[in-house]
C-alpha positions as CSV (number, residue, x, y, z in Angstrom):
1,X,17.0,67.9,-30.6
2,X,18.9,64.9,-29.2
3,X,20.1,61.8,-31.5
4,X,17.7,59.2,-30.7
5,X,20.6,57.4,-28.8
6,X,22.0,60.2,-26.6
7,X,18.2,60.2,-25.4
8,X,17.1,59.5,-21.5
9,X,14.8,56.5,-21.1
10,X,12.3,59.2,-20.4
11,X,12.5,61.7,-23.0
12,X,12.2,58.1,-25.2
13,X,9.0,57.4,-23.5
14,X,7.9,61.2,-24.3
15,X,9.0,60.8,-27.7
16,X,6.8,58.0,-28.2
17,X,4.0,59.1,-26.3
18,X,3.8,62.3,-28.3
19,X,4.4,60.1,-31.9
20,X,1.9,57.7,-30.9
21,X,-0.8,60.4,-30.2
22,X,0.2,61.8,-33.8
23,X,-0.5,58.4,-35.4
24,X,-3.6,58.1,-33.4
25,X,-5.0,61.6,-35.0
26,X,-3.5,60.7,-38.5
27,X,-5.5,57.4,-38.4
28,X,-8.9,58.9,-36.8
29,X,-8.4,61.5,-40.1
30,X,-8.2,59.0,-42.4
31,X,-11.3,57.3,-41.2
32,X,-12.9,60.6,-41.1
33,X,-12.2,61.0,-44.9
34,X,-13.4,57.5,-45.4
35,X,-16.8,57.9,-44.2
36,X,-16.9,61.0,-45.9
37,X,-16.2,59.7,-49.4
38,X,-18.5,57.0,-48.8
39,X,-21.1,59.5,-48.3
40,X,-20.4,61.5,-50.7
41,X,-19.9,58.2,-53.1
42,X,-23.5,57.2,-52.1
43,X,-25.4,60.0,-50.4
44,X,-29.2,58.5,-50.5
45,X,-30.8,61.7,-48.6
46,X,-31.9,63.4,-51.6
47,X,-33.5,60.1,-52.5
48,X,-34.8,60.2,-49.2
49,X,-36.1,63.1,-49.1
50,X,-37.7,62.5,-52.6
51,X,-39.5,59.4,-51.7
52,X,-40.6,61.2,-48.7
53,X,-42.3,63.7,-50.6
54,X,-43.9,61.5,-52.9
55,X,-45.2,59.5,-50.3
56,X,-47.0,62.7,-48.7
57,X,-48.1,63.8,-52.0
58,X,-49.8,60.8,-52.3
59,X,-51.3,60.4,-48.8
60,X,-48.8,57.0,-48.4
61,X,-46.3,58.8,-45.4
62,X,-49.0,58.9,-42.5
63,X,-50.0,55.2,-42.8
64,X,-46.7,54.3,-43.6
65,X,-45.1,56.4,-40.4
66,X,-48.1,54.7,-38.2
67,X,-47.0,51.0,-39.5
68,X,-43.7,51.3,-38.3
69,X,-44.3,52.6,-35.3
70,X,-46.5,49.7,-34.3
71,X,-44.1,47.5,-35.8
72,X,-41.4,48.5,-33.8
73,X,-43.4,48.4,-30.7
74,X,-44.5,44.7,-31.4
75,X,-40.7,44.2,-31.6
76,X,-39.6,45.8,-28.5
77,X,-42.5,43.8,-27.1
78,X,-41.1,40.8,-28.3
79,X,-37.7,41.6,-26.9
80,X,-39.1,42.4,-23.3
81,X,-40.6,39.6,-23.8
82,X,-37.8,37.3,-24.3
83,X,-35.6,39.1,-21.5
84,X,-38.8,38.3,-19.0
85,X,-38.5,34.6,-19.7
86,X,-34.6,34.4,-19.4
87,X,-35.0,35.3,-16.2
């Protein structure tokens, strides 16, 4: 390879296309291990899962499940409604 000052304005530009990309990847892996040592560090879906369960055992999920569905229709109802009277 070249020294960096016998180098063409355009194998520069390749150079720091192609180093760029490589920083690019090295920063998208290092916010991949992030989120995944976050999850790891608090991973709630056995919890979930758990409380699920108990909730079924206990006759709770159905009624639950049926609550938030309504609830989230009210709210999407709410938010149509808001976007009618904008305009």
């Amino acid at each position: 390879m070249k020294n960096d000052s016998a180098l063409t304005d355009d194998e520069r530009n390749d150079k720091t296309s192609h180093l760029s990309i490589l920083i690019h990847e090295e920063e998208r892996k290092r916010e991949s291990y992030r989120i995944e040592n976050l999850r790891r560090r608090h991973n709630w879906l056995p919890f979930i899962v758990e409380m699920l369960k108990a909730y079924a055992t206990q006759g709770l999920l159905v009624p639950a499940v049926d609550k938030a569905v309504v609830a989230k229709e009210a709210e999407k109802k709410r938010e149509t409604d808001k976007k009618r009277k904008r305009i």
